[in-house]
C-alpha positions as CSV (number, residue, x, y, z in Angstrom):
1,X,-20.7,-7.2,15.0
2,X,-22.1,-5.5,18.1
3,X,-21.2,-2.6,19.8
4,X,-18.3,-3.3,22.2
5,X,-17.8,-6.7,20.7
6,X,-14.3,-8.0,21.2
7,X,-12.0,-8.3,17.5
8,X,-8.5,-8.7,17.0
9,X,-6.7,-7.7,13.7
10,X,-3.7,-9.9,13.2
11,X,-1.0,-8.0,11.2
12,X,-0.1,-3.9,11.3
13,X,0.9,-3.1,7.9
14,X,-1.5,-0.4,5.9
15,X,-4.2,-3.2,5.3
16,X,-4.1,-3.9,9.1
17,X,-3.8,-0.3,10.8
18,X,-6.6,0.8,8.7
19,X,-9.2,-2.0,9.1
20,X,-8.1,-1.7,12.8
21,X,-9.6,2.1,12.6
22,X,-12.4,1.3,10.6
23,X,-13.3,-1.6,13.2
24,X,-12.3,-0.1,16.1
25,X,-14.6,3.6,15.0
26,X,-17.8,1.4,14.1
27,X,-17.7,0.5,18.2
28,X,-15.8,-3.1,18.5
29,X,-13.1,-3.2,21.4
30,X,-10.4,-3.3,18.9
31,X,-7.0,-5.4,19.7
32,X,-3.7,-5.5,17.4
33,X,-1.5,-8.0,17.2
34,X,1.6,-8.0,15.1
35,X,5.6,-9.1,14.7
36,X,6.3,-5.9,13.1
37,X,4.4,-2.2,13.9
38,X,4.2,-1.1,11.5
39,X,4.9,-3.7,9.4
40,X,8.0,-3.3,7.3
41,X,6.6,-3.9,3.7
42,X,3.9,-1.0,4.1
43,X,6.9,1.6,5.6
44,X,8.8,0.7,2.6
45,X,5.9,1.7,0.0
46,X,6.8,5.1,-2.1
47,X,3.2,5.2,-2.5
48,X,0.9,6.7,-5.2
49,X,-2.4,5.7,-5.3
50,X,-2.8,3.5,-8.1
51,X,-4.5,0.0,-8.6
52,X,-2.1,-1.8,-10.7
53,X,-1.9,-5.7,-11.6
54,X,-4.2,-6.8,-8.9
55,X,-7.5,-8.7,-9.6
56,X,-10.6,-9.2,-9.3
57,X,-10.5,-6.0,-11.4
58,X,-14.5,-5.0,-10.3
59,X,-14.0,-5.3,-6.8
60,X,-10.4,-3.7,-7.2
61,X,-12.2,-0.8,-9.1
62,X,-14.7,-0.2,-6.2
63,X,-12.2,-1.1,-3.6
64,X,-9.8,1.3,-5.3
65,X,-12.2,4.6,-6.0
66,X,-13.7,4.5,-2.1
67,X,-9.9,4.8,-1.0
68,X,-9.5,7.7,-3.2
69,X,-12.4,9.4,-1.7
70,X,-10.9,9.3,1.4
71,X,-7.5,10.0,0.9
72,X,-8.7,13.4,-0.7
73,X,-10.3,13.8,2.4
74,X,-7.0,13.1,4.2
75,X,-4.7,15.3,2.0
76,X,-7.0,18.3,3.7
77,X,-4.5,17.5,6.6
78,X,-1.0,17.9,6.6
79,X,-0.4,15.7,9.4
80,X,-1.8,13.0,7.9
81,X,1.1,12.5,5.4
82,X,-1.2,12.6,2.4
83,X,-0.9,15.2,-0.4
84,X,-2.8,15.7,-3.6
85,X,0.6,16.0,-6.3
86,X,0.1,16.6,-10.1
87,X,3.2,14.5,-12.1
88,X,3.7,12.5,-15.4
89,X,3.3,8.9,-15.6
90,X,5.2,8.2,-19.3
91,X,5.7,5.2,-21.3
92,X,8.4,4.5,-24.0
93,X,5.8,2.3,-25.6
94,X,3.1,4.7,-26.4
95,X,0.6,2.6,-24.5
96,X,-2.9,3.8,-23.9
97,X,-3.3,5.1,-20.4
98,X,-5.4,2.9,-17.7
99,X,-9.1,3.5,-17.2
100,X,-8.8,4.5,-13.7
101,X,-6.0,7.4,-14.7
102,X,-8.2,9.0,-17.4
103,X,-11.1,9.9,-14.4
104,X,-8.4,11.5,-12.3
105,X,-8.3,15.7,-12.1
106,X,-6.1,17.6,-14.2
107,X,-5.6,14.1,-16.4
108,X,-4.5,14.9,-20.0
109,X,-2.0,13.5,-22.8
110,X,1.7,15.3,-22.3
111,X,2.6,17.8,-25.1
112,X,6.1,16.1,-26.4
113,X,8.1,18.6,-25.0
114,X,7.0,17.7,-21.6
115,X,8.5,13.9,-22.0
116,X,11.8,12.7,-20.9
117,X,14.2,11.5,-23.7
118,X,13.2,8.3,-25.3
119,X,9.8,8.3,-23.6
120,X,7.0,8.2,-26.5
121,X,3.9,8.8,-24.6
122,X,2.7,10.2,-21.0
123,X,-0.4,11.7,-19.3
124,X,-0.5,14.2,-16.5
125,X,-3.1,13.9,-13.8
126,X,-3.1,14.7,-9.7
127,X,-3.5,12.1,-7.5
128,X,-2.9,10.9,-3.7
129,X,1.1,10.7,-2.6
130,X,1.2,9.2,0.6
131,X,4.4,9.7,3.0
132,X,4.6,6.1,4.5
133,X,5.8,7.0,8.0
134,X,4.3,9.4,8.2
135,X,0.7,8.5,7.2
136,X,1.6,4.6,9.2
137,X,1.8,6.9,12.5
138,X,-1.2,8.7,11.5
139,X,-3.3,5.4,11.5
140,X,-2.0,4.0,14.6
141,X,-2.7,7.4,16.7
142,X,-6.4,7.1,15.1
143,X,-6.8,4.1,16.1
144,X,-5.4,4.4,19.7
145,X,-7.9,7.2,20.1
146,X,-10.7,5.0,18.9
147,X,-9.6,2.6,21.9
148,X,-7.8,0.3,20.2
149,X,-4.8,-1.5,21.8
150,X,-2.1,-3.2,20.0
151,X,0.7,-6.0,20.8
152,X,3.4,-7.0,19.4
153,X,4.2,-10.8,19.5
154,X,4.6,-13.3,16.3
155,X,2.0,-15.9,16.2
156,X,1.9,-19.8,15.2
157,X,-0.9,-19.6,13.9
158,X,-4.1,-17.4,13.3
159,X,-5.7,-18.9,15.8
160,X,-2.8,-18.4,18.3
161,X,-4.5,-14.4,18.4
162,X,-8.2,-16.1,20.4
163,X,-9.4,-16.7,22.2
164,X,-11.7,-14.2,20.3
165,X,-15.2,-14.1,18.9
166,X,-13.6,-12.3,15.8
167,X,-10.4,-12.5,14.3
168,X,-9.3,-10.3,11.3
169,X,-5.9,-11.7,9.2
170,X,-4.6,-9.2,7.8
171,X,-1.2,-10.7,7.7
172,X,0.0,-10.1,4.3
173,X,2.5,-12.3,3.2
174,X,2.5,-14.2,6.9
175,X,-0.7,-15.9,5.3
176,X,1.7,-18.0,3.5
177,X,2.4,-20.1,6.8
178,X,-0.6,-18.8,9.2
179,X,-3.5,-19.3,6.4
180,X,-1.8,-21.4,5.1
181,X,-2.3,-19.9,2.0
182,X,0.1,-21.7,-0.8
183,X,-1.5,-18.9,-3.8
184,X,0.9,-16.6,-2.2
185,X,3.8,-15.4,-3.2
186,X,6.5,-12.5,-2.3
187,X,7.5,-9.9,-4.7
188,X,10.3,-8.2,-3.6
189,X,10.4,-4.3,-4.2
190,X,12.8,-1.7,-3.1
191,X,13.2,1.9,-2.5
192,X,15.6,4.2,-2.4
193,X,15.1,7.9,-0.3
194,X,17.5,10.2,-1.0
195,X,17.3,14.3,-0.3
196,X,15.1,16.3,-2.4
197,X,16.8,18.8,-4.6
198,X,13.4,20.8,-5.5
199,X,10.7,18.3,-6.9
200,X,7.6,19.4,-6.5
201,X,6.0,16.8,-8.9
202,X,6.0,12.9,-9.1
203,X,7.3,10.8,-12.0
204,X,6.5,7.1,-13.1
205,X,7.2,5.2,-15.8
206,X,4.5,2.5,-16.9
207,X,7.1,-0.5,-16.8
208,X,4.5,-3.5,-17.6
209,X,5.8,-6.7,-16.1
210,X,9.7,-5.6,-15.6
211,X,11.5,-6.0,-12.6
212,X,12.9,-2.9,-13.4
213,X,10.6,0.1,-12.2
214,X,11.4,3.6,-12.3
215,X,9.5,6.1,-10.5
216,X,10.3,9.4,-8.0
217,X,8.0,10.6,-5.7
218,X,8.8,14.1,-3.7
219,X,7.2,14.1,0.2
220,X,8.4,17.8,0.9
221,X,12.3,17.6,1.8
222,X,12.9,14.1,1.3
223,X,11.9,11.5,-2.3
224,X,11.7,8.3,-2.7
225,X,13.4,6.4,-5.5
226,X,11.8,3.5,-7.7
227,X,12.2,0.7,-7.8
228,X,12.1,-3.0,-8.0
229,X,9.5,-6.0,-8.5
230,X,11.6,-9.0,-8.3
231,X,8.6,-12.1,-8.2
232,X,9.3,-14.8,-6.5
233,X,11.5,-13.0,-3.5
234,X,10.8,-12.1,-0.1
235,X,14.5,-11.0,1.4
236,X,14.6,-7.4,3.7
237,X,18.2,-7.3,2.7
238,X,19.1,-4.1,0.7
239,X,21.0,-4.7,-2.6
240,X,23.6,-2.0,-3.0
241,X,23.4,-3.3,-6.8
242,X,19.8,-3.0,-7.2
243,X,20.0,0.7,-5.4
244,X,22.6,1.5,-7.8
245,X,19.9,0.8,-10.9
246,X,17.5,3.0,-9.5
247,X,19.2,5.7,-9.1
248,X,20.7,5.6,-12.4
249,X,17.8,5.1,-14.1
250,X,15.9,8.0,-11.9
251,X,18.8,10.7,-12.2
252,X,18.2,9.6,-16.3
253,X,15.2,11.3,-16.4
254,X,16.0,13.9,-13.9
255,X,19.3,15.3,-13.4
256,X,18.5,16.9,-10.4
257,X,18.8,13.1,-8.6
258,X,22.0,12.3,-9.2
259,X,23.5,14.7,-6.9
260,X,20.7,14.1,-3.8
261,X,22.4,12.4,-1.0
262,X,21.1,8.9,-0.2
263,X,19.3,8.7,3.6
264,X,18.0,5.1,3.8
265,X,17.0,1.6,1.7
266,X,13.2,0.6,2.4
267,X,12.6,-3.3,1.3
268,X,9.6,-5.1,1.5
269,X,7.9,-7.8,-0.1
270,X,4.4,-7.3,-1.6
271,X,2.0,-10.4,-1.0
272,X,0.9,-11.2,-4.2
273,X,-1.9,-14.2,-4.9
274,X,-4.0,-14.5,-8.4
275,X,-6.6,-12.4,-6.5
276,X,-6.9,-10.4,-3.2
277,X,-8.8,-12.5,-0.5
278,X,-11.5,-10.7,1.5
279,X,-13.9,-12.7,2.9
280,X,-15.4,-14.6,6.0
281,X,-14.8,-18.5,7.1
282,X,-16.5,-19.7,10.0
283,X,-14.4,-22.3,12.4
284,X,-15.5,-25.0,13.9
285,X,-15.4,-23.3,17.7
286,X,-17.7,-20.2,16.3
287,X,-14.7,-18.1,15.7
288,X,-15.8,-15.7,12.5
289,X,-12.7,-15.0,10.4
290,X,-12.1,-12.4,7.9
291,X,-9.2,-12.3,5.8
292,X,-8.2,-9.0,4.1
293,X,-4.8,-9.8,2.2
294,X,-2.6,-10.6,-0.9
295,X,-3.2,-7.4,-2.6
296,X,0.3,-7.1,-3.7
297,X,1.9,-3.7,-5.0
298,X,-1.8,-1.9,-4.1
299,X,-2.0,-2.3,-0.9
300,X,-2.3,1.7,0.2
301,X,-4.6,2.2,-3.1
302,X,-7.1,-0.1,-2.3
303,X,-7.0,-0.2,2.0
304,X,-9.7,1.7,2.9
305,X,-12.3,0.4,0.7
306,X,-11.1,-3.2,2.1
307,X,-11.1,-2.0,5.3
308,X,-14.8,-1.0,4.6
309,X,-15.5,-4.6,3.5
310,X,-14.4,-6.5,5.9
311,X,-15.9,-3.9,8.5
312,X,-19.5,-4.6,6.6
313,X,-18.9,-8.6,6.7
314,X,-18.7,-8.6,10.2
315,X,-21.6,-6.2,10.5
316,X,-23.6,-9.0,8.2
317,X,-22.0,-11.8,10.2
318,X,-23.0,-10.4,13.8
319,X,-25.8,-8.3,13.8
């Protein structure tokens, strides 16, 4: 990649904004293109950092820990929508806690008195909470101050976004149909935010492979609810039933939610292969692709040390 070099970024979710700033700051004349910006999935994240169920698990840890770096950095800046918030993530299972969590600050086993009913095991640590809208508005303004432009228009194909010496997909689940990638699939999630009645701290329960999640992160006067992982679907609809179970199981382990007046549904669908994709392919016209996608439910947790990668590929690629 050389300086002033012409790349477009195809898609405008968190995986897309951010490699657009990392591209954009390392001196390519950055261009956007997207259906959706932000993209819909990404605004409907709750979003704790976290790398859970993605693979490959070494690339995923590196990815994951260069992320937190710099969303410590971040949480130095209100504006940003990043906070560092201690909470409790529980289990009714008395599994062990993940590798990642036990490295994290202020991380240690919960005295049993600190544990919801019928919850047999937790561990406090603080990590990033990330305000979606927030922290999605944050990206673009970044990257419109580093010069990058962005469009919105839905594409046929990836190479619909050339003609371009470099094109970027980081179109999530679009990759299905633009790739086309077949090893993706949707899982649907939902949210609910409702009014916060005084959390301060986050709650999640380690749910395993249920469809069923249940989770409650405060951003300052507003939380959002948790959630769903339904595989297989990719609907936007809300489902009043689904909302329904959340808060339920939510106000369950704190009271406080089941009085808190509901503001909005967020739906999205994470793109979810057997492994996240980044890497180049060269086409037959010289275009230099670099795909950055499928990385499910961690999308936020792992975007900036993706970002980072695909940045270095090109780097390797073009000089």
């Amino acid at each position: 990649m050389t300086a002033g070099e012409r790349v477009v970024v195809v898609g405008a979710g968190v995986a897309g904004l951010t490699t657009a700033v990392v591209v954009a700051e390392a001196g390519a004349s950055l261009h956007v293109i997207a259906e959706q910006v932000p993209g819909v999935t990404s605004l409907a994240a709750g979003a704790m950092w976290g790398p859970y169920l993605v693979e490959p698990k070494n690339k995923v840890d590196q990815w994951g820990q260069r992320s937190l770096e710099i969303f410590r950095e971040l949480a130095k800046d209100p504006s940003t929508g990043v906070r560092l918030t201690s909470g409790i993530e529980a289990s009714r299972t008395a599994e062990a806690p993940p590798d990642w969590a036990t490295t994290l600050p202020g991380f240690r086993p919960c005295e049993p008195t600190e544990l919801p009913a019928g919850f047999s095991a937790g561990y406090r640590f603080t990590v990033p909470l990330i305000d979606m809208p927030t922290y999605l508005d944050f990206l673009l303004r970044r990257l419109h101050a580093a010069g990058g432009t962005v469009e919105r228009r839905r594409l046929a194909s990836l190479a619909d976004a050339g003609p371009a010496p470099v094109i970027v997909n980081c179109t999530g689940l679009g990759a299905q149909e633009l790739v086309p990638d077949h090893d993706l699939r949707p899982i649907r999630g939902q949210h609910v935010v409702v009014t916060n009645p005084g959390l301060t701290e986050f709650f999640s329960e380690d749910t395993g492979l249920s469809p069923d999640l249940l989770c409650f992160y405060p951003h300052g006067d507003t939380v959002v609810l948790g959630g769903t992982a339904i595989d297989g679907e990719g609907g936007l609809a809300a489902d009043d039933k689904a909302a329904a179970g959340i808060l339920a199981r939510c106000a369950e382990v704190e009271p406080r939610l089941a009085q808190a007046r509901v503001l909005e549904h967020r739906v999205g669908a994470r793109p979810t292969r057997p492994a996240i994709r980044v890497e180049e392919e060269l086409w037959e016209d010289g275009t230099v692709a670099v795909h950055n996608y499928g990385h499910g439910g961690a999308g936020v947790t792992l975007s900036w040390g993706c970002a980072e990668e695909a940045r270095d590929l090109l780097r390797a690629r073009r000089g």
